[in-house]
C-alpha positions in Angstrom: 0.0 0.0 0.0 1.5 3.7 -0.9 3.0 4.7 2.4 1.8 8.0 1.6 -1.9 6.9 1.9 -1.4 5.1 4.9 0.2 8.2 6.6 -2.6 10.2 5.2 -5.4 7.7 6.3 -3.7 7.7 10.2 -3.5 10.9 10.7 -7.3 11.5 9.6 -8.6 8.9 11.3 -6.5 10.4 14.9 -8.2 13.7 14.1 -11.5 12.2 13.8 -11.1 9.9 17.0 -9.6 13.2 18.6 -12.8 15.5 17.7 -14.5 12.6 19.1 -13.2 12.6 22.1 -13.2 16.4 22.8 -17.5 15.9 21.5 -17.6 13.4 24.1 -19.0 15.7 26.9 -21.3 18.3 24.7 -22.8 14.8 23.8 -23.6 14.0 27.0 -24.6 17.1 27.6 -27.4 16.7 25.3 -28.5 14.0 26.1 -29.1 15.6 29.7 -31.2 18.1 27.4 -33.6 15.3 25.6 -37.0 14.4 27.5 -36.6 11.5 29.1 -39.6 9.4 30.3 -40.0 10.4 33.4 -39.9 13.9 32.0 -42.8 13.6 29.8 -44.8 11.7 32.2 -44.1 14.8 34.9 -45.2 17.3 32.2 -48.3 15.2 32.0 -49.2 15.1 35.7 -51.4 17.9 36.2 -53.9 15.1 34.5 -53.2 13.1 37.0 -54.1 15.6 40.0 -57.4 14.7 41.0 -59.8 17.5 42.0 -60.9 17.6 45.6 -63.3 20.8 45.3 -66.9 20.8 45.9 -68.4 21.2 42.7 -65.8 19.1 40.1 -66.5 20.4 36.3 -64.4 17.9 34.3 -64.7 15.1 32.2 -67.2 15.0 29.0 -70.0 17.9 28.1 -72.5 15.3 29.5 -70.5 14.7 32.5 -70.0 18.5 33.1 -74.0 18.5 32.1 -74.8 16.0 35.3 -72.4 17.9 37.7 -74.5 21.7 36.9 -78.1 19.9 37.4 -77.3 18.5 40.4 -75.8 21.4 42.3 -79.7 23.3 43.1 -79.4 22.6 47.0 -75.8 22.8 47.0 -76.8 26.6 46.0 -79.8 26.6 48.5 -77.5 25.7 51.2 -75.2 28.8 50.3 -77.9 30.2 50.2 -79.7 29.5 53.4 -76.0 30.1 55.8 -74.1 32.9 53.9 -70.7 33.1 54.4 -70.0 29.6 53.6 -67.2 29.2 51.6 -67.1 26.4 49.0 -65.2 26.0 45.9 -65.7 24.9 41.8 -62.3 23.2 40.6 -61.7 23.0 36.8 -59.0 22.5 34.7 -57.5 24.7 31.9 -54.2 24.5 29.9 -53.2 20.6 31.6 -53.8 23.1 35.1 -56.1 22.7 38.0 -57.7 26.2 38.9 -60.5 26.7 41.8 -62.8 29.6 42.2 -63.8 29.8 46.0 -67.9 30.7 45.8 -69.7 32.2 49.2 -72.9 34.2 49.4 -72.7 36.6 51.6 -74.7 39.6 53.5 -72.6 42.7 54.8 -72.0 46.5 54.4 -71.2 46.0 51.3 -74.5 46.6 49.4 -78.1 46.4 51.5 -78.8 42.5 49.8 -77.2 39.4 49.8 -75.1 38.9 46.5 -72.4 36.3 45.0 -68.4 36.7 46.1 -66.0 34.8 43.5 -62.6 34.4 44.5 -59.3 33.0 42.2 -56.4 30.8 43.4 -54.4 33.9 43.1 -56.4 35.7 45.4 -58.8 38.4 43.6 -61.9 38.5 43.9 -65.0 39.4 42.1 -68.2 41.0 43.8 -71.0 39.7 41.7 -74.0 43.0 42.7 -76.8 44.0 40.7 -77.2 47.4 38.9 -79.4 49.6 36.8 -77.6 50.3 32.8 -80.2 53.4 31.7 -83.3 51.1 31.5 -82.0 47.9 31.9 -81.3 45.7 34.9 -77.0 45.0 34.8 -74.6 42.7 36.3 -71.5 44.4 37.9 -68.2 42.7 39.1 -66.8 45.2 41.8 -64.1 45.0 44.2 -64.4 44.6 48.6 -65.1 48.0 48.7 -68.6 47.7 45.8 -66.1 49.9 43.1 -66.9 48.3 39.8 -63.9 46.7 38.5 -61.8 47.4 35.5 -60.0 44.5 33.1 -57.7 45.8 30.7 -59.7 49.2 30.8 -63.3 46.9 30.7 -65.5 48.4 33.0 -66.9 45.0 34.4 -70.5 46.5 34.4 -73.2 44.7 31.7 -76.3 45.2 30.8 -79.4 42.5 30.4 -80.8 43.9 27.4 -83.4 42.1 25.9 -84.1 41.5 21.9 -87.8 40.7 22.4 -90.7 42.1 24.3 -92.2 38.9 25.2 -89.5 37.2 27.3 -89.8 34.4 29.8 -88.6 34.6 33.4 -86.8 31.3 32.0 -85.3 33.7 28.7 -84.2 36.1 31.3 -82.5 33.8 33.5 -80.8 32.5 29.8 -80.1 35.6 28.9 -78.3 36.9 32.4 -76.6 33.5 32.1 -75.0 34.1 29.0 -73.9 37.9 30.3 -72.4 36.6 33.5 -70.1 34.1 31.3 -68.9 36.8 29.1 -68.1 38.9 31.9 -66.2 36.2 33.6 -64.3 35.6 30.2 -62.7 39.1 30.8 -62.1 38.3 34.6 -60.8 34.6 34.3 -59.2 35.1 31.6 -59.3 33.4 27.5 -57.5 30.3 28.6 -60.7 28.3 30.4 -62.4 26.1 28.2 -65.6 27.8 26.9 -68.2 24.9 28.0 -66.6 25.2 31.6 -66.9 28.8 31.6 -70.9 28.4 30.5 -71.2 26.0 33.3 -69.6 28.3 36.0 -72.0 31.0 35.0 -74.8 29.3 35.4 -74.0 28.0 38.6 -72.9 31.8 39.7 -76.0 33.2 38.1 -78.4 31.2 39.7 -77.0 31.6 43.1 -77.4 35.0 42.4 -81.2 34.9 42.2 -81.3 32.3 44.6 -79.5 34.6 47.4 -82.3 37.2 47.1 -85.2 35.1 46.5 -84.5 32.3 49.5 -84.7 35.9 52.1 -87.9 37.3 50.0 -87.9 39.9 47.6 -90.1 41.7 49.3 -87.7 42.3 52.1 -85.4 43.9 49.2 -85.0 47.8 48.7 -86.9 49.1 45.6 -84.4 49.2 42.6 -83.5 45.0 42.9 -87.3 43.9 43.5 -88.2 46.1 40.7 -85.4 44.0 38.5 -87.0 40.9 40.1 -90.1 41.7 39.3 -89.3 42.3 35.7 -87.8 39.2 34.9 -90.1 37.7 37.2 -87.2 35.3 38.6 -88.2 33.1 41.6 -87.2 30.0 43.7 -89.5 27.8 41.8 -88.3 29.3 38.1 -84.7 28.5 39.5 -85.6 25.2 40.5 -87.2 24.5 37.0 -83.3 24.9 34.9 -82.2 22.4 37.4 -84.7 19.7 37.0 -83.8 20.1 33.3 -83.0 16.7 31.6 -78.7 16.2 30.9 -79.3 16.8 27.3 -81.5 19.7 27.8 -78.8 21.5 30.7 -75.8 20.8 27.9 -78.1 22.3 24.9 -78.4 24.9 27.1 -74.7 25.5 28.2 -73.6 25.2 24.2 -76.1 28.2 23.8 -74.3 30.2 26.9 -70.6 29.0 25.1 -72.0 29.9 21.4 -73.0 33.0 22.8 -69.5 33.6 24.5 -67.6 32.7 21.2 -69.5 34.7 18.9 -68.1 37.7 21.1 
């Protein structure tokens, strides 16, 4: 063989095995950098956290569905000792969020209304208002100022399309206003259906923590916006005794509603 070649051929190949070597450790390296499998199964494991709130909204549309009909006494009961605490647990982005829920009565308005509180700690005052004729939904803050989201004042109107609405339209109607107001609050990341479910669970216990102490008992403006919509324990009771397919008709409504902005 030509002894040049062979000299040739050895010194490459000690360059190569050289480079080699010196690669060695930025191999390694990388490998420390590729997902292993315990890596991908810990970036899956917020799946694997199970919820432990009191109302659990997860699973499929018709699961979500049986979950929101079944909650009318868990409301009552909020209803019945304000000041309970209890909390909705979700999941959003492979994440487990919970909104703490509590009706309360205090000097913050003359009336019993709907407190919603985040993991993170804000909270959202859920009051009634007046929006030039209409009857309105505000979110305010521990002291009854209407918040602000990204310059949103969080204060909406229930403005009806027809003349002719039902006290069951109207509670459809402040359902679907409530979940895009809670859009802004909770942010675009929760899952739409979950979001229409929420709403309806807030928006009833709305209505049920003035009807369960009488509206009678209430000062003029909220009986008047009772009154209107003709909202009472029995027309509450009425959405919850609603068949599964009927409540997720209805929640695909409130998150149609949402999407069509």
């Amino acid at each position: 063989m030509n002894k040049n070649f062979t000299n040739r051929y050895s010194r490459r190949s000690f360059i190569a095995l050289l480079s080699g070597l010196f690669a060695l450790p930025l191999f390694n390296k990388c490998q420390t950098l590729l997902p292993t499998e315990t890596d991908l199964a810990d970036s899956n494991s917020q799946d694997k956290i199970q919820l432990t709130s009191d109302v659990k909204l997860e699973g499929t549309e018709k699961e979500i569905a049986d979950t929101v009909r079944n909650q009318f006494q868990f409301l009552r009961a909020l209803a019945e000792k304000r000041g309970t605490v209890k909390t909705i647990g979700y999941r959003t982005n492979n994440k487990v969020s919970e909104l703490k829920i509590s009706i309360r009565k205090d000097k913050l308005v003359n009336y019993p209304y709907v407190r919603l509180q985040k993991t993170n700690g804000e909270t959202a005052n859920l009051l009634w208002g007046i929006s030039g004729i209409y009857p309105s939904i505000k979110l305010a803050d521990n002291s009854g100022k209407t918040l602000k989201v990204n310059g949103k004042t969080m204060e909406f109107a229930l403005k009806k399309s027809t003349s002719d609405k039902t006290p069951g339209d109207w509670l459809l109607l402040g359902i679907k206003i409530l979940a895009a107001a809670l859009l802004i609050w909770l942010g675009a990341t929760i899952f739409k259906y979950v979001l229409a479910a929420i709403a309806f669970i807030a928006f009833n216990a709305m209505i049920l923590a003035v009807v369960i102490i009488g509206v009678s008992a209430l000062i003029t403006v909220i009986k008047w916006i009772f009154q209107r919509a003709g909202w009472n324990i029995d027309v509450v009771k009425s959405y919850f005794n609603k068949s599964v397919d009927e409540i997720i008709e209805l929640l695909l409504k409130v998150q149609n509603y949402v999407l069509a902005g």
